[in-house]
N, C-alpha and C positions, 0 to 999 in steps of 0.2 A: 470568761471572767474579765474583770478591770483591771485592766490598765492603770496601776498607778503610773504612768509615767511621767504626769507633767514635770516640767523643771526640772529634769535631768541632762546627762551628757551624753544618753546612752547610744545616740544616734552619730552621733561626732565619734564617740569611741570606733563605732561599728565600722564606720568609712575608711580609716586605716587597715582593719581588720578585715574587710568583707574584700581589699586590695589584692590580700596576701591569700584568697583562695584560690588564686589560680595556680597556687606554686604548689598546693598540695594535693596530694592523689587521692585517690579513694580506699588507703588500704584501712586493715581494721585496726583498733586501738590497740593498747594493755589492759584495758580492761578491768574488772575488780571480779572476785569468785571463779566457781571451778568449771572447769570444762563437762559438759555434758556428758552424763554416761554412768553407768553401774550406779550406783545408792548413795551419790555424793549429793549434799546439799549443793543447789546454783544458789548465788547470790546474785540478786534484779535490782538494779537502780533505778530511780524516778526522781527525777528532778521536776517541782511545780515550783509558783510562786503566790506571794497573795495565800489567799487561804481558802482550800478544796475541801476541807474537811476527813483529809486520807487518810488519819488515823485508823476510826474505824475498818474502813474499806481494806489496810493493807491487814489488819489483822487478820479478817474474817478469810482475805485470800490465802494466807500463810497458814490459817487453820485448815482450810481446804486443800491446800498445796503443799502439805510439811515439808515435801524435798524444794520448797524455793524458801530463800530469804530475803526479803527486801528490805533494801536502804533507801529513805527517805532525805532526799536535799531538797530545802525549800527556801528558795529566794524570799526577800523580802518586797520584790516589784516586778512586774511585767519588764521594765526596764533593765533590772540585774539580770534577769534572767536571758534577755537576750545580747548583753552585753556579753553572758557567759557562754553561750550559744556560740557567737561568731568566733572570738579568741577559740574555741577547743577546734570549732573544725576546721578555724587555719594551723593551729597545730597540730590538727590529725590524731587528738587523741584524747581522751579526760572524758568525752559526752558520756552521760547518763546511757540506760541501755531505753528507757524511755525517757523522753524529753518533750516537755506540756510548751505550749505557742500561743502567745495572745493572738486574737482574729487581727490587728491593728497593722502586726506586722509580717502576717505572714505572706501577705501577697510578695514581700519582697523576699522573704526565704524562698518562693517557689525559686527564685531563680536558681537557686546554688541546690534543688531535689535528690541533682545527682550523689548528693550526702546522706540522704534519708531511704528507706529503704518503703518498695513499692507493699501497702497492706492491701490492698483488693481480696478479697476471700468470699465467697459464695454467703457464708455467715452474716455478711451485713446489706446485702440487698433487701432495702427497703427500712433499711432502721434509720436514716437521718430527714430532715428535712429538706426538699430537694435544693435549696440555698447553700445551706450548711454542709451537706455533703460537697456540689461542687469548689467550696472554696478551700477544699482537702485535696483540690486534683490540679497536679502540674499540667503544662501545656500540653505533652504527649499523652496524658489521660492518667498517669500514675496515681493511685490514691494513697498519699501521701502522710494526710492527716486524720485521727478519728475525731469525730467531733463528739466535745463536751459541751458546754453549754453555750448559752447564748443569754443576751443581756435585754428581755425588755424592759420597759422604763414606764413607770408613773410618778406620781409627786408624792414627796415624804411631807409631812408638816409638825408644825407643833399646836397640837391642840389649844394648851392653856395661853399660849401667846396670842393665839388667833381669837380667843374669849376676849384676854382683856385689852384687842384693838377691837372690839365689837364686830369680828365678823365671825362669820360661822365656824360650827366646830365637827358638827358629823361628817361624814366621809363623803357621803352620799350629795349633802348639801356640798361640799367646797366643790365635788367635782363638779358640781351643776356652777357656781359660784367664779370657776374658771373658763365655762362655756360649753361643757359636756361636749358631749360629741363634735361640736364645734368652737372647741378651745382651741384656743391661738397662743403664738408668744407676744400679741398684741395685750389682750385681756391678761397674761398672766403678770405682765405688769404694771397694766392700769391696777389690779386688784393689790398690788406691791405698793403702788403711790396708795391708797386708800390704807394700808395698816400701817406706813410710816406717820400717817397723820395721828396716829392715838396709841402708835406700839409702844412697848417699858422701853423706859432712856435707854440709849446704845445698840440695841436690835436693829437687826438691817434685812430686808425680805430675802436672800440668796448670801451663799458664799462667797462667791467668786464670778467676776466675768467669762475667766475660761471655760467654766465647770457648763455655762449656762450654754454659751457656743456650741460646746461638744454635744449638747443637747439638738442644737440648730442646725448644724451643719451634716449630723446625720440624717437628715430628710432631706435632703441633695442627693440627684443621682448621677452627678457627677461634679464634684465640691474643686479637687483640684489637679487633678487625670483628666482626660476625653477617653474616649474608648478607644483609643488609639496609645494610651498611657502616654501624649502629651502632657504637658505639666501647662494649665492652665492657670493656678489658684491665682496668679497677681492680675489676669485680666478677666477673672469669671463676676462679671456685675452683682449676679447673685452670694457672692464670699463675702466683699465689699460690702454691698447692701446690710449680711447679717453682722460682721463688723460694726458697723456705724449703729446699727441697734442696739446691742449687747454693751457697748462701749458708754452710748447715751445713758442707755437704762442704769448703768453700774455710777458715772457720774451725775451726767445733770441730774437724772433722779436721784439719786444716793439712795439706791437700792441695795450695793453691795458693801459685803463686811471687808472687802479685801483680802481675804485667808486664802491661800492659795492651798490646793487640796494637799490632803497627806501630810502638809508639815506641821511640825508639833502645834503652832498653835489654833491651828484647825481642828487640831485633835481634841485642844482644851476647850475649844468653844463652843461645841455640843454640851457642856457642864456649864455654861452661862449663859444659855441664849443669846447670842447673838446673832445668829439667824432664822428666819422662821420657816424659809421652805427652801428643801435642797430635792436636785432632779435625783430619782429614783430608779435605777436600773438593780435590778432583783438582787444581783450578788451584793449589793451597799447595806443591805439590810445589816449584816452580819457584823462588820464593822462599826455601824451607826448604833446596834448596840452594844457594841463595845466601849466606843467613844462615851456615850450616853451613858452607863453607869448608874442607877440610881436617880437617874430625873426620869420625872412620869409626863406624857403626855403627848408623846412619837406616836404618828398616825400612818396610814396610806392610804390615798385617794386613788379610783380608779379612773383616771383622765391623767390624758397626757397634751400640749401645746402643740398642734399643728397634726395633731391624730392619735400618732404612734411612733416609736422611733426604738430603733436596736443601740445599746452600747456596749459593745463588751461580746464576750463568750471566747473559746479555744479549743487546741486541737491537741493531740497526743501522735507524737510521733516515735517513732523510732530507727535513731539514726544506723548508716552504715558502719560505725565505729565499733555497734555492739555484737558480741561474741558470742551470745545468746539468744538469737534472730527467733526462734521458733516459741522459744521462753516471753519473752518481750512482748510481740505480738499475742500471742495468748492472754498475756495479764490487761495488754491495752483492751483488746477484744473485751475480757469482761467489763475492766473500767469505764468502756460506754457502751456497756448495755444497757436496755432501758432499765432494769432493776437497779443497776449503780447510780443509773442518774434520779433514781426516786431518793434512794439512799443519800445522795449527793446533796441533795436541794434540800432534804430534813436536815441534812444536817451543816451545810452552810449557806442554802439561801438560794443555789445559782440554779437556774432555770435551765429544765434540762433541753436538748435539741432532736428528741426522738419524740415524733408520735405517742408512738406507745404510751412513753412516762409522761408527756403532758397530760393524757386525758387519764391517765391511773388515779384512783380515789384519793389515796394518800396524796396525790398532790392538788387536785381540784376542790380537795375537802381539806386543806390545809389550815392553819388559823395561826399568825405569829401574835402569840402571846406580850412580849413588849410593846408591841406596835397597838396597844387595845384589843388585842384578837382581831386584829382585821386580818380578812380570810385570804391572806396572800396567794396560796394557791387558783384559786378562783381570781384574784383583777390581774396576774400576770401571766394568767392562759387568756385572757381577754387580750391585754396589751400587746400580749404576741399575735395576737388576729388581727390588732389594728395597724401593724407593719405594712405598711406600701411601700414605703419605697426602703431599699439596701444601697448604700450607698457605693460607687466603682469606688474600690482601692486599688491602686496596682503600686510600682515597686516602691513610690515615691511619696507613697500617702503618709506613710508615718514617719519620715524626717520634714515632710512640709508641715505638720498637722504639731509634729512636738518639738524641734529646734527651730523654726519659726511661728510660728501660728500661737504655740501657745505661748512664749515667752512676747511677744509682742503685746498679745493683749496682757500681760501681767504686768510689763512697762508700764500701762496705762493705769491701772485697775490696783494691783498689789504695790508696785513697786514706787509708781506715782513719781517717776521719771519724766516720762515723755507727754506730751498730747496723742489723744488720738490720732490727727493725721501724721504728725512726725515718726509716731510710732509703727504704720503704715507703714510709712514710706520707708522704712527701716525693711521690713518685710518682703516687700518691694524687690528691692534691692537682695535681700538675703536669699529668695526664689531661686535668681539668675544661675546658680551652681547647679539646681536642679534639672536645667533644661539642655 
């Protein structure tokens, strides 16, 4: 799942926090619920963030498992959530007995593994996708994390807006209309300058510059790491290059609305149109109709700019703090099976990372009803085919990618501070701690 993260702290909190793990050990926590044994109910905690849909899921397991009880914590961002993460296991105590990891940041959790407790089980050979499973596996091989889902990406639009700038409104037509199979970020905003010229006053083609980037920057196979987990982002030509794009397109063009994601009035402005296409990775649907309330004319097209691109998806871990290691692992074990993650994706959107469930009926014969019945299941097992490239993250991805990267371009874009280059050169500059 996403990431809300932009514009947060959560990464500066963690630097102090992630200091203070060396002072503490690995013993177990306090814990919540009873100790295993004779006909006593356990009590299983799960901390997610964002929204899994786990209602359902924890019910149906508690009906199945009368002796466990689960308690449900759920952050409100990718970001709380890991902010929550680092404070408990430098203080050795409070984690969840399972505890969910946006993919963004866990290349840098692997480092500190020895917190997390090794799930390798005979039981899941062969349930992930070979990508997906390794990004669950510490350097020594431990398998660390279950994988949930994963994020592909097509284009949302708004039908009745795209009418009355006279361009196309079926699905079929805009993805041919962006370059089908050979859609670029070049054409998707030449087709951006073409509905500024006739779109309703104040409509802007995109949200945000950031939003558009994260879209760009994941077809890099290696954006701002070498395979070496050098930290290259301030001299990678290709970062730059997609910068000065994103930037252009969002000013000179006035392409974008300036809303930076997740804040409130990003929230509000799906009820006004103000913009007519935002990048679409599977799990946004759920949100966007939220956001959305009562306006008609949310679509998804299957094409994506420069192929296919991943954002998003996570893992289930379960740390060393929990008291209930054999409990914990069992409940994760179900929660990504592939039946959980058919369950998963009916019920909020996110796109599962097993075989299995991708080509299950239920989700290849899917049809999301707000969105026109476009047959989501069906363009987001495609979108997931069209993935080439995975982009290297390692430990430094996601403080370069969200306390610089994105706040830079929001300078520019939302905040309407800096110039482009100045705002660069700010970034520049803020790398240097990384290396």
């Amino acid at each position: 799942m996403m990431n809300k993260t932009h514009g947060r702290a959560g990464a500066v909190v963690a630097v102090s926090v992630v200091a203070a793990l060396a002072l503490v050990g690995c013993g177990g926590s306090d814990g919540d619920g009873k100790e295993a044994g004779g006909d006593e109910q356990i009590t299983l905690t799960i901390a997610t963030f964002n929204e899994f849909g786990m209602d359902p899921l924890i019910e149906e397991y508690q009906q199945l498992h009368p002796e466990i009880k689960i308690e449900h914590k759920r952050a409100a961002t990718s970001d709380e959530a890991r902010e929550n993460m680092y404070s408990k296991i430098a203080a050795g105590s409070g984690l969840s007995d399972i505890e969910y990891v946006e993919v963004d940041w866990m290349p840098e959790l692997l480092k500190y593994s020895e917190y997390l407790n090794d799930l390798s089980d005979p039981a899941v050979e062969g349930r992930w996708l070979d990508w997906k499973l390794k990004g669950g596996m510490d350097a020594e091989g431990r398998l660390i994390g279950y994988g949930l889902d994963v994020g592909p990406e097509a284009i949302c639009y708004r039908a009745d807006l795209f009418e009355q700038a006279g361009l196309p409104t079926d699905r079929a037509e805009v993805a041919e209309l962006f370059g089908g199979d050979n859609a670029s970020w070049e054409k998707y905003f030449e087709v951006g300058r073409q509905y500024l010229q006739a779109a309703p006053d104040g409509s802007k083609w995109f949200d945000e510059a950031a939003s558009i980037y994260q879209g760009m920057v994941n077809q890099l196979e290696y954006p701002y790491e070498d395979q070496d987990d050098n930290v290259i982002a301030d001299t990678n030509p290709d970062v730059k290059a997609l910068y000065d794009q994103v930037t252009a397109a969002a000013l000179d063009d006035g392409l974008s609305a300036g809303l930076a994601q997740w804040n409130d009035d990003w929230g509000q402005a799906f009820q006004n149109g103000a913009f007519a296409t935002i990048l679409c990775p599977s799990w946004i649907l759920g949100p966007i109709q939220d956001y959305a309330a009562g306006v008609t004319g949310w679509d998804v097209a299957n094409v994506f700019p420069g192929g296919g691109g991943n954002w998003g998806g996570s893992y289930a871990t379960v740390p060393t703090q929990t008291k209930h290691f054999d409990e914990a692992k069992a409940f994760a074990l179900w929660l990504t099976a592939p039946e959980q993650q058919v369950k998963t994706f009916e019920n909020a959107g996110l796109f599962p990372s097993t075989p299995d469930a991708t080509t299950d009926p239920a989700v290849t014969g899917y049809s999301h009803t707000f969105f026109n019945n476009a047959p989501t299941g069906e363009i987001y097992a495609e979108r997931a085919e069209a993935v080439t490239v995975l982009p290297h993250k390692g430990p430094n991805y996601f403080a370069v990618q969200n306390t610089a990267m994105i706040p830079a371009l929001r300078r520019v874009d939302v905040d309407k501070t800096d110039t482009a280059q100045a705002s660069w050169d700010k970034f520049v500059d803020e790398i240097q701690q990384y290396k």
